[in-house]
N, C-alpha and C positions, 0 to 999 in steps of 0.2 A: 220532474219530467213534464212538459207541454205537450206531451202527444192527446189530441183530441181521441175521444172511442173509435170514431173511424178510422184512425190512423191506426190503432190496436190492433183492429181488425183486419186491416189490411199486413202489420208486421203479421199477424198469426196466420195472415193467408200466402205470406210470403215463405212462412218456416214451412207450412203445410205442403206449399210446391217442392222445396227445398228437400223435405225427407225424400217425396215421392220420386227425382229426379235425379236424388243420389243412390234410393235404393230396388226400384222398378227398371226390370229392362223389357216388358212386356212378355215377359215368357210365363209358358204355365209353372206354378208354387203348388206346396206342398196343399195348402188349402183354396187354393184358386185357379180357376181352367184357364188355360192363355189368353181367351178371347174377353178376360173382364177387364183388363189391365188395359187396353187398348183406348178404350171409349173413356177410363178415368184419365188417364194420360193426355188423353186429346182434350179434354174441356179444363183440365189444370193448364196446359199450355196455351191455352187461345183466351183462359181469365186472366192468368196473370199479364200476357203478353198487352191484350186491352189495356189492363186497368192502368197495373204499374209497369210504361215501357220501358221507363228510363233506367227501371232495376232487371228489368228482365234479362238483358245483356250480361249484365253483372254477376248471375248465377252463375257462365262461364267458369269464374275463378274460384268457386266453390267447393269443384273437384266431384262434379255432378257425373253421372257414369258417361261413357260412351252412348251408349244408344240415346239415355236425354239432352246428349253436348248436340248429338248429328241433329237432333229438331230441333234445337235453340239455332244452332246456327242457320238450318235450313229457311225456320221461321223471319229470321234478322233478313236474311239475304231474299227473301220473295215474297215478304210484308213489312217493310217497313213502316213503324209507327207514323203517324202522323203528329201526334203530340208529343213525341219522342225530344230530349235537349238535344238541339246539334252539336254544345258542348262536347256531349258524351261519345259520338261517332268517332273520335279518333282511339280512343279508347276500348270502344268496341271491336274495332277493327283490329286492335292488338289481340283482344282475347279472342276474336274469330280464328285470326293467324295460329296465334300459341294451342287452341285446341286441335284447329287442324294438324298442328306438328305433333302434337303427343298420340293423334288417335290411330289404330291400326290403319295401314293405307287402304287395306280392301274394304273398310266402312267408310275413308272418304271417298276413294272412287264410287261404291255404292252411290252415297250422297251426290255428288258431280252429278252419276248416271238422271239420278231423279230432278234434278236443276234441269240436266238438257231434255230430259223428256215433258217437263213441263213447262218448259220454253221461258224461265228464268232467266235472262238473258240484258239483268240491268249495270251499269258499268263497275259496281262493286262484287257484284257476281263474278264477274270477269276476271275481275283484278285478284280476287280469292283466289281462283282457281289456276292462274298462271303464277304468283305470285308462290304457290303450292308445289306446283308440278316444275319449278323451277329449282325446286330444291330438292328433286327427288334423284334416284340413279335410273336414268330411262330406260338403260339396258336391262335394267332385271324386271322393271314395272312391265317392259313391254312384252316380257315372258310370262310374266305371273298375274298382271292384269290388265290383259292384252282391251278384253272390250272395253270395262273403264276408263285407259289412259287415251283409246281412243275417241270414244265419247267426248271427254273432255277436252282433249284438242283440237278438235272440232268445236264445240259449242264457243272456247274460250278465244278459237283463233290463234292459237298459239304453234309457233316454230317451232317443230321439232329436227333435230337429225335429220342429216340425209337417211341414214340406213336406216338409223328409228322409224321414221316417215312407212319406210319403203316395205318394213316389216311389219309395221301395222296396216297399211289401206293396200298390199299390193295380192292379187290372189295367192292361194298357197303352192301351187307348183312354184311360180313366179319366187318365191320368196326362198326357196330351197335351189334355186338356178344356182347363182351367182356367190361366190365367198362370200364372208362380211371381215371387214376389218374389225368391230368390236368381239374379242372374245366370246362373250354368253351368247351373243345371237350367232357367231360360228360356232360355236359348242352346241350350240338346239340344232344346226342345220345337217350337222356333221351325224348326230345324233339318230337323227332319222334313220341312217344306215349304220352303224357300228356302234354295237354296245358301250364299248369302251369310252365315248366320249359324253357319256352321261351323265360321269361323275365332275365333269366342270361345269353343272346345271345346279340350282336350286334345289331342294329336295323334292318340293310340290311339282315340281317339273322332271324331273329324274324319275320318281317314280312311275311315271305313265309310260317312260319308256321302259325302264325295269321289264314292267312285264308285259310291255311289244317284244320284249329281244329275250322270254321267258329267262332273267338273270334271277337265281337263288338269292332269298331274303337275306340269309345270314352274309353272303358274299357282296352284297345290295348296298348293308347296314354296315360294313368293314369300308367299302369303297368311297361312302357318302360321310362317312362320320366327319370329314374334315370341313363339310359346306355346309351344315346343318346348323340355325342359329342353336341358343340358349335354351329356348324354347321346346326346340323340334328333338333336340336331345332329350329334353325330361319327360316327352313325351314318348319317344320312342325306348327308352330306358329299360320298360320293362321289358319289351318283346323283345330289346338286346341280352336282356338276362334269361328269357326261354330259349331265346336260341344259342344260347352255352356259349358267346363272347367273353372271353373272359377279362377284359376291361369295359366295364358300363361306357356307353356312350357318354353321359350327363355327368359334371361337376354340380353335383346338388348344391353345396355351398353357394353358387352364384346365381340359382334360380329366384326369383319374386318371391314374399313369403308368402302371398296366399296361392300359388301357384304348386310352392312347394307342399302348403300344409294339403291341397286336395290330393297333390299326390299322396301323402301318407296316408291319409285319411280312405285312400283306395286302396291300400294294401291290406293284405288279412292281419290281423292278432300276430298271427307266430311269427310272420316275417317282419313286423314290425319289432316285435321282441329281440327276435336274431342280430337284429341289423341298429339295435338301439346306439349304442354308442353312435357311428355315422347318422343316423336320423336327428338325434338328438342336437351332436355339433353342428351340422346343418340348420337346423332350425335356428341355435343361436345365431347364426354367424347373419342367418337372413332379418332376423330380430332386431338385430342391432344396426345392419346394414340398414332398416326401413327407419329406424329410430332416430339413425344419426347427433345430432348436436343437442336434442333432449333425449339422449338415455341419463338414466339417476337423476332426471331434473324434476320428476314429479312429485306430489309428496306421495304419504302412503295411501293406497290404491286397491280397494278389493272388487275382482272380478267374480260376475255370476252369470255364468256362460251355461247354453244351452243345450247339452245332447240328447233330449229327449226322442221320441220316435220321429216327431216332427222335422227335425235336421236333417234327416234321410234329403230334404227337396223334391225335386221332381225328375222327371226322365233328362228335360231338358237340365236340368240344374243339378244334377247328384252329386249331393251328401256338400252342396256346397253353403249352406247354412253352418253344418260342424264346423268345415273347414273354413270358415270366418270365425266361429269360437274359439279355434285353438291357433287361429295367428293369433287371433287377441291377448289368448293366454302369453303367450311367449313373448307378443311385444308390448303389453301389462308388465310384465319380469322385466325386461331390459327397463322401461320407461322408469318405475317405481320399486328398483332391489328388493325393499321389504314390504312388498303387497302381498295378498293372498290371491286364490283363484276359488273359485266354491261351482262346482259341478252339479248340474240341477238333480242326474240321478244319485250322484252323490261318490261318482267315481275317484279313484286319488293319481290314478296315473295317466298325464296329458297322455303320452307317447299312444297308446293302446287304447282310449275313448270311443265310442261308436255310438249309433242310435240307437235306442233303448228307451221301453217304459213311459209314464205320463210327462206330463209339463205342469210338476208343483215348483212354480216360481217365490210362493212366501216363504220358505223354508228358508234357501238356501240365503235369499236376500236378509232375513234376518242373522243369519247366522252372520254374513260379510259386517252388517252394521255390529254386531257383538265384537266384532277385532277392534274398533275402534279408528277407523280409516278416515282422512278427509273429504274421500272421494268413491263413491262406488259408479262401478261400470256395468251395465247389466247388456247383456251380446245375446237377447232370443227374437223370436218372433213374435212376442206377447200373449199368443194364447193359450192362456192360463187354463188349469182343468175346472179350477173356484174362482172365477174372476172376482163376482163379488168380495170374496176374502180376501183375497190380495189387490185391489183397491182403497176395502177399507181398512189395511191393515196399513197400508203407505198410509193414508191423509191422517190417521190416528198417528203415526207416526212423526211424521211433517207437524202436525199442528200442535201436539203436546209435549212429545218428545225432543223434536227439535227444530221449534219456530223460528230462531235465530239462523238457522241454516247453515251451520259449522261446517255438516256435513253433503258434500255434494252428490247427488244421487242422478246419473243419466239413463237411458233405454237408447240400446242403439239395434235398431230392430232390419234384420237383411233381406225381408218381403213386404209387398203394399197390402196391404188391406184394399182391395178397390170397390167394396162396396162404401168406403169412409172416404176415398181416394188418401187415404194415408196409411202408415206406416201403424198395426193395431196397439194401442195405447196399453200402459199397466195400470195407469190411473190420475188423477188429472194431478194428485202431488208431485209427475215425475213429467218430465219434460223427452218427447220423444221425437227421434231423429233418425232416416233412415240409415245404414252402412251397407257399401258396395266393397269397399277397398281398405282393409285396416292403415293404410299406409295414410290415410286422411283422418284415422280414428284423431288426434291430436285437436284438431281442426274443430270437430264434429263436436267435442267438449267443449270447444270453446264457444260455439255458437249454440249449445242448447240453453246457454244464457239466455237466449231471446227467449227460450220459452218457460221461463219461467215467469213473466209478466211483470215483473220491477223492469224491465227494456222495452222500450217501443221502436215506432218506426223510424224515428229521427237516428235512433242510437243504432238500428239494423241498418239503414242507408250507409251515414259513417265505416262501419264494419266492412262492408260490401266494397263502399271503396277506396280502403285504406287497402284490403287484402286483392281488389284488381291491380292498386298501383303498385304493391309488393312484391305479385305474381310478374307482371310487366319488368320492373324493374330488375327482378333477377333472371329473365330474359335476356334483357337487354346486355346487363353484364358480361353473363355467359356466350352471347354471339361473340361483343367486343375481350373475351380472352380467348 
């Protein structure tokens, strides 16, 4: 390895960003009030972005959350470095592109909104946001987000529709005159006056009229089921089962897995028990679905997953700590057939798991290294009730029992610490990295490599963009089939 110290120190300031931007969305945690996360957020993005620009882009293809993609981008687009490679811009520009495709649209219009209000208006700004909204379906955007799509076609200058046009900038009597030739905007106009034609709206949009035209929930929830995405169905689910529907809205089988596992995770004990077999097929099915081309590829694997009282989260985040433990569990099973799972209060059934009791982290982590695994996975938050003991109980570990390093041991921790601006460590034997999304857990293994310190920066650049132009390129494929 040629990496100079400074170079060290700059890969370890890069993994540091890296946790915090995969697992920080700035909301209040279980141990931290919302407003700490803010101020660490903002001085990790304005270092790295300084120091190292030319990597900074390149956390894009990391699989950083949503809310750290919208300020990487933001930041690219209305600071560009100055000692930035120009090499690198054309690549950049892909992964601006590919993130703005995968993020929800109401976080990039969000984003646009705050370009145009802060008068961002340089020609790759531009080019982003027409380049975006060109690929979008105007008619439904300009229903569901009506100020953003406006904002941004203004700011970007961009042609829209005539009736688009006319339904965004023209007054509201004005806009309810005249027919429209595109369906959803004569479905909203129609709508104003006849209940009836609500059901060829949105849901987010249907509902307001719902209850202008006082139309019964259960009769609401029978009429809309057919326009409601994947989503709006597992969310509405439950309230379709109090209101005595007797086919659920939701194919749980095709929800997201951690989408799915909050939903169980919000369900009480009994009814999770009742309903096990369907919970449980679902989960596989979504397990596997996330897994895809490495299920059975890993070797053996023991997870030590967290549901201590601390999993609970927060108001804004409920119980969504557990419910990243228990996708992990499920896609741990699919990944690695013959792994274990070791539950920190020491529970044996994923299905029924809930918040409970302290955070003894050395127990259970011993116990996973006693099976004899290649690889342990630890899915908590890291605060431990004996840190000292379980620090020293890893480097005792690490250093005499197994220096050679047979055994892989990571922390993939789903809150920042923002008083460390990271992700709170188990102890410096273990290499820690945030987790927003089990569906990158993969990934996440693979680069806590770096921090284990046999890698430096040479070897994290390489990494960075090998996995942009991977990201890119099955991009690219995917348009071209």
């Amino acid at each position: 390895m040629t990496d100079t110290y400074t170079d060290l120190l700059a890969c370890e300031d890069l993994l540091l960003f890296a946790s915090a931007a995969v697992a920080s969305t700035g909301q209040r945690e279980f141990h931290t009030a919302s407003g700490e996360q803010g101020p660490s957020l903002d001085f990790l993005h304005d270092y790295v972005h300084g120091t190292l620009p030319d990597l900074y882009g390149l956390m894009l293809a990391l699989h950083v959350n949503d809310h750290n993609a919208a300020r990487i981008v933001h930041t690219l687009l209305s600071r560009p470095a100055p000692g930035a490679d120009p090499a690198l811009r054309p690549r950049e520009n892909g992964l601006i592109r590919l993130r703005l495709a995968r993020m929800p649209p109401q976080r990039v219009y969000r984003l646009f909104r705050r370009l145009a209000a802060e008068r961002v208006n340089n020609r790759r700004t531009r080019a982003a946001m027409r380049d975006w909204i060109a690929r979008r379906p105007l008619e439904l955007d300009a229903l569901k987000y009506r100020a953003g799509l406006r904002a941004a076609a203004r700011h970007a200058r961009v042609p829209l529709p005539g009736e688009v046009a006319r339904f965004l900038f023209s007054r509201p009597a004005d806009r309810r005159r005249a027919p429209y030739t595109a369906p959803l905007l004569e479905s909203h106009r129609r709508a104003h006056y006849a209940a009836r034609e609500l059901y060829g709206l949105p849901l987010t949009v249907a509902e307001g009229f719902a209850a202008h035209h006082r139309v019964p929930r259960r009769a609401f929830l029978e009429g809309i089921a057919g326009r409601t995405t994947a989503a709006e169905r597992l969310r509405l689910d439950r309230t379709a089962r109090c209101h005595g529907l007797e086919a659920p809205l939701s194919d749980l089988g095709t929800a997201p897995l951690l989408r799915l596992c909050a939903y169980v995770v919000g369900l009480a004990v009994s009814e999770r028990r009742e309903r096990r077999a369907e919970l449980e097929a679902a989960l596989e099915r979504a397990a596997r679905r996330t897994a895809g081309p490495l299920a059975g590829t890993w070797p053996r694997t023991a997870a030590v997953l967290d549901d201590s009282y601390s999993s609970t989260g927060s108001r804004e985040r409920r119980n969504r700590p557990l419910a990243l433990a228990l996708a992990c569990h499920h896609l741990l099973r699919v990944l690695a057939p013959g792994g274990t799972s070791h539950w920190v209060s020491g529970h044996r059934d994923a299905l029924t798991v809930r918040p409970q009791g302290p955070t003894r982290l050395a127990e259970p982590i011993l116990d996973a290294l006693d099976t004899g695994p290649a690889r342990v996975v630890v899915v908590s938050d890291g605060y431990d009730d004996t840190p000292p003991l379980l620090s020293d109980a890893l480097l005792l570990w690490r250093r005499r029992v197994d220096p050679e390093r047979s055994v892989a041991l990571v922390h993939l921790a789903p809150v920042l610490d923002a008083g460390v601006l990271a992700p709170h460590r188990l102890s410096p034997a273990v290499p820690t990295l945030g987790l927003h999304d089990p569906a990158v857990l993969p990934s996440l293994v693979e680069l806590a490599r770096f921090g284990e310190g046999r890698l430096g920066l040479a070897d994290l650049r390489a990494h960075l963009l090998a996995t942009a132009d991977t990201v890119l390129d099955g991009e690219r494929a995917g348009e071209a089939a």
